[in-house]
N, C-alpha and C positions, 0 to 999 in steps of 0.2 A: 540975604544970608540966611543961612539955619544952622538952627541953636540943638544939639543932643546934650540932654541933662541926664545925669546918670547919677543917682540917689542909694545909698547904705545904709540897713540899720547903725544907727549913732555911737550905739555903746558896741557897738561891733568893730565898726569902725577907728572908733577910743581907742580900744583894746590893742588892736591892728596894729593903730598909729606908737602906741606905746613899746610896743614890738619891732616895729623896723626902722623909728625912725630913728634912735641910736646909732642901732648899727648901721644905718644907711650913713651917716655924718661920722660915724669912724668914735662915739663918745664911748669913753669907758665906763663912767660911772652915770648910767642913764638910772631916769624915774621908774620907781616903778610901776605895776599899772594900776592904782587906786590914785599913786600921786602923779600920772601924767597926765587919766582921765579927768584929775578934779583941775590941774592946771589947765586945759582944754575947756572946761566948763566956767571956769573963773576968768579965762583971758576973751572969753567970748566967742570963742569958735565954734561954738556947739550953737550958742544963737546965731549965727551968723551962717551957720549952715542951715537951721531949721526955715528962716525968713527968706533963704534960697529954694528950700523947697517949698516954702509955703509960693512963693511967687512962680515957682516953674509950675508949679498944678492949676494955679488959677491962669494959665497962659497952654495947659497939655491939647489943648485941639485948635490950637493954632497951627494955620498949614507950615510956617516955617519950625515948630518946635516937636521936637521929639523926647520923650519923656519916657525913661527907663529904669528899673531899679536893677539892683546890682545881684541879688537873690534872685530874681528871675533869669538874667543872662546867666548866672551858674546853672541853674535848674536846666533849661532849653538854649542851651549857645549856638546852635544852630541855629535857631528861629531868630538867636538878637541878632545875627550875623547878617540873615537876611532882611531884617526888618531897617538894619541901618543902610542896608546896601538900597533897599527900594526906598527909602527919606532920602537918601543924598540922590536917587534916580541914577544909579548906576545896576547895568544889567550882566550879572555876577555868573559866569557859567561854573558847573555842581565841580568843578574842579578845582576853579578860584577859591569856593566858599569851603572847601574842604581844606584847601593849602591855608587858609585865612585863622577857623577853627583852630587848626596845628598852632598855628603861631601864637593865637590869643587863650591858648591855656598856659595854667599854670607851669605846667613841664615843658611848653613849649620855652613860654619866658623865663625858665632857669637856665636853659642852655645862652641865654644870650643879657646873663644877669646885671654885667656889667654897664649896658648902655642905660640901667635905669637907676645909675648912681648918681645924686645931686650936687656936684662938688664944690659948686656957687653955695648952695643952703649951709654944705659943711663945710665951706671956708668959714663961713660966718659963723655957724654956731661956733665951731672951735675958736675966733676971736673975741668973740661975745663972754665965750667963759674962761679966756685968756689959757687957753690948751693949746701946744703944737699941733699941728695938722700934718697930719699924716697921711697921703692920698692913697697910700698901695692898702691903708685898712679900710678903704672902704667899698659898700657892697652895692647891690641893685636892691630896690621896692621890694622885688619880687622875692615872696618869703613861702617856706613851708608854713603847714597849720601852725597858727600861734594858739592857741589853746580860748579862745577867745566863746567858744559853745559851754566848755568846761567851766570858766570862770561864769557865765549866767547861768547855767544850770546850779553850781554853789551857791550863789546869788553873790550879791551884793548891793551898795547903797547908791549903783553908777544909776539902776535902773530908774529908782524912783527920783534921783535927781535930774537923770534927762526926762522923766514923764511929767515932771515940774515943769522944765523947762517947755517942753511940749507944749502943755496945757497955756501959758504965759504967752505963745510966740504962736504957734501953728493951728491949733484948736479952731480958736474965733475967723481965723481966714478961710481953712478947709473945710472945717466941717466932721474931722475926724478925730477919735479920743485917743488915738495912736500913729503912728510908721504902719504897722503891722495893718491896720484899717484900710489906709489907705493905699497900703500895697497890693491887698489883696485887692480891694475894688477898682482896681487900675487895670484897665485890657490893655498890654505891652503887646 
């Protein structure tokens, strides 16, 4: 078998998650994002993502693994487009990979927003916090800019506590002082 790992900046990703994952589940009175990023960081998912990527890098040239970040495929989606099509050995004509492109942007995935609604996950939240479930409020993943550049440009206290977490969990495996480090010296 082969493994594609595809890795986010964390506090990007926080942000993100803080953004859509409400409305994804249909919640009215969601966290907001200092309190959803620090619930994320307390319930463990931010370690539990950083010891996934510390493990898919100490594994990224293994012939079954592919290893991607998620800034890069925005940057060059063409190139991640072909790069997964040559790992999985499938030989893609410039037509396929154009129609492929289409689909895997942003604007492609609003037009078809609804199949990336979780209605298992928001059955569940909504009984977990003992809320009616309402299926026609809810939406797909796929979200405009959540303002997520903005809120770290202002800063905040998410940075220095994933770079805590960082330091604790991925540092002593990889070998690097950041995400950002180790993105850059990654040939995707």
């Amino acid at each position: 078998y082969k493994e594609i790992w595809i890795f986010r900046d964390i506090v990007d990703m926080m942000i993100s998650v803080s953004h859509f994952l409400p409305s994804l589940w249909g919640i009215e009175l969601p966290l907001n994002e200092e309190e959803m990023c620090s619930f994320l960081l307390d319930s463990g998912d931010v370690q539990s993502a950083l010891i996934s990527l510390a493990d898919a890098w100490l594994h990224r040239n293994d012939d079954n693994v592919l290893l991607l970040f998620y800034e890069n495929m925005l940057k060059d989606h063409k190139s991640a487009v072909e790069q997964i099509a040559r790992f999985m050995d499938i030989n893609l004509p410039s037509d396929e990979i154009e129609c492929i492109m289409k689909q895997t942007t942003k604007e492609g995935m609003l037009k078809h927003h609804e199949v990336f609604a979780c209605r298992t996950q928001a059955r569940n939240a909504h009984k977990a916090r003992g809320f009616a479930f309402d299926e026609t409020k809810l939406v797909g993943k796929v979200r405009r800019d959540t303002g997520a550049a903005k809120m770290r440009a202002e800063g905040s206290n998410i940075d220095a506590a994933v770079g805590r977490a960082w330091k604790h969990v991925a540092a002593a495996k990889t070998g690097f002082v950041d995400y950002e480090s180790m993105r850059q010296s990654h040939r995707s």
